[in-house]
C-alpha positions in Angstrom: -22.7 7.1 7.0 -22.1 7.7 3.4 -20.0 4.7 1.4 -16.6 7.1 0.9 -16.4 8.0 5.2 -17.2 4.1 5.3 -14.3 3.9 3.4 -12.4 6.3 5.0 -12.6 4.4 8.1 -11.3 1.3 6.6 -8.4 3.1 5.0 -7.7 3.9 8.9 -8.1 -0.2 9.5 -6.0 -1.3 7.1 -3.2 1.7 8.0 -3.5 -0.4 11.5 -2.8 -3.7 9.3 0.0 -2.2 7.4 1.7 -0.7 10.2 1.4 -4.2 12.1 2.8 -6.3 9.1 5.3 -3.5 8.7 6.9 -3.2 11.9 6.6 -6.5 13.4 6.6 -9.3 10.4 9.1 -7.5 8.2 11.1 -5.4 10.5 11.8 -7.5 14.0 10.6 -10.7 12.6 11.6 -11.4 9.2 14.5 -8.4 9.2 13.7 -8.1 5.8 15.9 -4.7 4.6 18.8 -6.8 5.6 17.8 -10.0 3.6 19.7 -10.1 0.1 16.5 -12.6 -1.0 14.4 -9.6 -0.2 15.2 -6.9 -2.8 12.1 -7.7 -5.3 9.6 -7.9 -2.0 10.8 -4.2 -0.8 10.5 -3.0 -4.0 7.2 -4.4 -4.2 6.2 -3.0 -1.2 7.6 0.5 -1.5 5.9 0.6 -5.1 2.7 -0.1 -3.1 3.6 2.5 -0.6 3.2 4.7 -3.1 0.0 4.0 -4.0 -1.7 4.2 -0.7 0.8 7.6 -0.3 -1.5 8.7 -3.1 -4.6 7.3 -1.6 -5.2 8.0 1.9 -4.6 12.0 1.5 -5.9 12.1 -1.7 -9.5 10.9 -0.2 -8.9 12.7 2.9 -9.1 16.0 1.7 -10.8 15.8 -1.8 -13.8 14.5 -3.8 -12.9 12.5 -7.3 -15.6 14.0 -9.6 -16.1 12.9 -13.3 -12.6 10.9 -15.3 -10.8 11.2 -12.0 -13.2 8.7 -9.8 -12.0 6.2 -12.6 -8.2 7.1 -12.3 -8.6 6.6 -8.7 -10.4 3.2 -9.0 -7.4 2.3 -11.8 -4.5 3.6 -8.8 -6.9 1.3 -6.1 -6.1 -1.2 -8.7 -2.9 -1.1 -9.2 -2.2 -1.1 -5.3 -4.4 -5.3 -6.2 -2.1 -5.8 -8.2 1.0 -5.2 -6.6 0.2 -7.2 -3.6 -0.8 -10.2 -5.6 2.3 -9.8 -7.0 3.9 -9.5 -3.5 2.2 -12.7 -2.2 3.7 -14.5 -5.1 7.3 -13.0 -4.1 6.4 -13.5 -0.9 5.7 -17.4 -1.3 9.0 -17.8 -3.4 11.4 -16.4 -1.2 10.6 -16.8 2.1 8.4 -19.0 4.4 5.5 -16.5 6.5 4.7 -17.2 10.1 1.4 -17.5 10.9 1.0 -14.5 12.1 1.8 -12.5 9.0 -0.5 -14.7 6.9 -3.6 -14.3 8.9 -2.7 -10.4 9.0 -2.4 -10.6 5.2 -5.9 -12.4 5.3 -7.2 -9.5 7.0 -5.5 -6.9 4.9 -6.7 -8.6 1.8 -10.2 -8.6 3.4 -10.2 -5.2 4.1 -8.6 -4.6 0.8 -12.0 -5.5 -0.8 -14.4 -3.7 1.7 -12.8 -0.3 1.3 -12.3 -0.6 -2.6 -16.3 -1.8 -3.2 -16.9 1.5 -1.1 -15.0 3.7 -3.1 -16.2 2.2 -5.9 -19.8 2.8 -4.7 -19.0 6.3 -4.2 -17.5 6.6 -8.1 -20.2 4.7 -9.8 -23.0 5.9 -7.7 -22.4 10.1 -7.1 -18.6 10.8 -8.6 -18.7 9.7 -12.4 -21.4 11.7 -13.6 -19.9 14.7 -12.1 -18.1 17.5 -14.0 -14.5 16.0 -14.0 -12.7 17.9 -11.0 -10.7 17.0 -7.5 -12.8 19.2 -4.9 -11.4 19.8 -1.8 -13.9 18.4 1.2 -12.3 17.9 4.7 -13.6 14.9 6.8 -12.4 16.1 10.1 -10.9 14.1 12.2 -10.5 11.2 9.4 -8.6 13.8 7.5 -5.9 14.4 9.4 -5.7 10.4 10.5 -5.6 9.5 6.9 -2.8 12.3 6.4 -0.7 11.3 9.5 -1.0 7.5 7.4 0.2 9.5 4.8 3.5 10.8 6.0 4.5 7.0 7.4 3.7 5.7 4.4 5.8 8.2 2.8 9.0 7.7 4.8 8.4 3.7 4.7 8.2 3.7 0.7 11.6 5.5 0.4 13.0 3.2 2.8 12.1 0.5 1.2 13.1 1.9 -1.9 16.7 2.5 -0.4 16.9 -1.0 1.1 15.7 -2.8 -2.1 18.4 -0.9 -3.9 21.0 -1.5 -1.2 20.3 -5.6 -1.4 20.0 -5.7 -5.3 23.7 -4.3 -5.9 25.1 -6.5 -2.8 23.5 -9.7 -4.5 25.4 -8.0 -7.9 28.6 -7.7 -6.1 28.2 -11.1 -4.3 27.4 -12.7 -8.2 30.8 -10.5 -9.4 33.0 -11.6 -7.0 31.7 -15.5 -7.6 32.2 -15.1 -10.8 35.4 -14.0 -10.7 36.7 -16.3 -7.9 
């Protein structure tokens, strides 16, 4: 198995992860789109939404030849450094279960696997390639990592929305203190 379908397959792992986290620490758990305190986590996590929006379909369906293997080990990156940032948040706003901090052992595990494959795949056969994105189709892992995708997608806008929604309630709440 070649180091980019290795890393294909843990894109799928940690879209498992994700979801998990997702749907049962911050949504029925923590119920965190309806926590004021939460506005700076959401936007943290839609931002990194959008990374792995980029990610998954972007090495589903094509190869990173050349400058564009480093731009997509800078955006792999970036997606590090957001959820630092987001365990940071994370630790000054709210206390996590158990639970959601062995899941975000895992996810941070996983986080390194899959970006020391892709970086394999950069270093080793995509850098000294003409710089181009060339269309390849993995099968099935294709259309997994593009059904990720579209979640991800619709999660990063709501997150968006509710980290928006919670910022100018805490403004109003801070208004109306102010001018009681």
């Amino acid at each position: 198995m070649t180091p980019i379908r290795i890393a294909l397959c843990l894109l799928l792992v940690h879209g498992a992860l994700g979801a998990f986290d997702t749907f049962y620490n911050h949504e029925w758990r923590e119920r965190l789109p309806s926590r004021p305190e939460a506005a700076t986590e959401l936007a943290l996590h839609s931002a990194r939404s959008w990374a792995f929006a980029l990610m998954f379909p972007g090495l589903a369906w094509l190869e990173w030849h050349g400058l564009w293997g480093w731009l997509l080990l800078a955006l792999v990156g970036l997606e590090y450094a957001i959820t630092l940032l987001d365990s940071v948040v994370e630790d000054r706003t709210r206390t996590l279960s158990a639970v959601e901090r062995i899941n975000h052992m895992l996810l941070g595990l996983n986080t390194g696997l899959y970006a020391a494959f892709i970086a394999i795949e950069v270093v080793s056969h995509w850098a000294a390639l003409p710089s181009a994105l060339v269309p390849v189709d993995h099968g099935v892992l294709s259309w997994l990592l593009s059904g990720c995708a579209l979640v991800i997608v619709v999660w990063a806008i709501r997150d968006a929305v509710a980290s928006q929604r919670q910022w100018h309630a805490s403004r109003n709440r801070l208004g109306a203190v102010r001018a009681a």
